[in-house]
N, C-alpha and C positions, 0 to 999 in steps of 0.2 A: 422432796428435798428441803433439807433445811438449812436457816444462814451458816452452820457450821460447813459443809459440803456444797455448799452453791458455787458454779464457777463465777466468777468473773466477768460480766458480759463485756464484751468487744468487740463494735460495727466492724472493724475488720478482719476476727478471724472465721475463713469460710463456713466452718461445719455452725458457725453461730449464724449467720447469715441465710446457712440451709435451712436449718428452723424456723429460722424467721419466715423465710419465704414458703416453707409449707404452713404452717400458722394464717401467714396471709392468704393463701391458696382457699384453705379453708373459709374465712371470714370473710373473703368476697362472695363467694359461691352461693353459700346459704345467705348471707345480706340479697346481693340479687335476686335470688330461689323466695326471698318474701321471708325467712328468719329474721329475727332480732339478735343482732350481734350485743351482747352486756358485759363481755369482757373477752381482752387478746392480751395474755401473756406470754414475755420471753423469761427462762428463768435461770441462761447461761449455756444450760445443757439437755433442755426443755421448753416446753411450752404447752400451751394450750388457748383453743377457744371456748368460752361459752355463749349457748345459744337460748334463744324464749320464744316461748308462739304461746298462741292464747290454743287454751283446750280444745275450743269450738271450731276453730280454724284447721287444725291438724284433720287429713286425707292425701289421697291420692298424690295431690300436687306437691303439699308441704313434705311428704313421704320421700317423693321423687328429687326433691331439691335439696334435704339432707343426705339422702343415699349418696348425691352427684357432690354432696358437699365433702364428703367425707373419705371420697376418693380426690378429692381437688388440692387437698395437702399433697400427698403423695405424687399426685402430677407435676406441681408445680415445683417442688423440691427437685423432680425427675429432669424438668425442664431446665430449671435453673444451675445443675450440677454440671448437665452435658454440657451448655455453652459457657461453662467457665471451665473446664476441664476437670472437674471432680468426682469423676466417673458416674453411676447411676444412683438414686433411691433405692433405697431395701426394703420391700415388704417387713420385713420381722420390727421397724422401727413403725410402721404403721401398721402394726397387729391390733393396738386399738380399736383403731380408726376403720379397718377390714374387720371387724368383728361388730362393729356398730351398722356399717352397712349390712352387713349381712342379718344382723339382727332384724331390722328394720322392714331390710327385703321380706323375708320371709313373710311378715305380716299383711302385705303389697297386695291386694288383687291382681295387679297386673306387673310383676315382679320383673326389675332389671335387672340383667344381666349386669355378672362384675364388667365385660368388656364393654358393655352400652352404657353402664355408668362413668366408664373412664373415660371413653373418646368422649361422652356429653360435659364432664369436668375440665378436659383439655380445652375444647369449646368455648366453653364459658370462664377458663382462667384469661383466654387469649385477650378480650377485651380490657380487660384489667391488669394485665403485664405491666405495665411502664409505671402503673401506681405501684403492684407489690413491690416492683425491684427500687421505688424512691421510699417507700415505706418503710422496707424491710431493716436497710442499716438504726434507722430511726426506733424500730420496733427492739432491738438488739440493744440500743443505748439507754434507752428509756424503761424498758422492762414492761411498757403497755402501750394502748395506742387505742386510739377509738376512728369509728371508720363512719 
């Protein structure tokens, strides 16, 4: 996206808020999981996070805590659409995001499963609820946010 075609951001309209809160879904999970969160973008009709680990660190764990990270947008989005009436998350908007875990998986010794990566994302967005949703308008307004 460029400034010619960028929406507008606005805390208040929903489908901006959604992203926000899968963005945020994402940046808690892997901050928890032992990632370095280096940047959370909102970009109106978009977003993203970037993550860092040092080379030496990356296995098993760090593996497993991006896998769960990257299904944690898509939950939290999921979460946060039912209880405002927005209906569900769509896979096809996290086709990235399923295509990174599954990347990832595959290289896994011990490979999780998409549905044990999600209920473990559900999990671990639960503790951190009441921040994405103070976060999220803030993340929409701002265009970034650091955690």
């Amino acid at each position: 996206m460029g400034w010619l075609f960028e929406t507008k951001r606005d805390p208040d309209d929903p489908e901006q808020l959604a992203i926000a809160v899968h963005e945020l879904g994402h940046a808690w999970v892997w901050k928890d999981g032992g990632l370095s969160i280096t940047e959370i973008r909102h970009q109106g009709d978009e977003g993203y996070v970037k993550v860092r680990y040092r080379e030496q660190d990356w296995g098993e764990v760090l593996a497993l805590a991006y896998c769960v990270g990257c299904w944690a947008g898509f939950e939290a989005e999921d979460r946060w659409r039912k209880a405002n009436g927005h209906g569900r998350a769509k896979r096809g908007h996290s086709s990235h995001d399923i295509g990174n875990f599954k990347h990832v998986a595959r290289g896994m010794a011990k490979r999780p499963s998409e549905s044990a990566a999600r209920s473990l994302a559900c999990k671990r967005i639960a503790p951190r609820w009441s921040q994405i949703l103070r976060q999220a308008p803030v993340l929409v307004r701002d265009g970034r946010i650091s955690i």
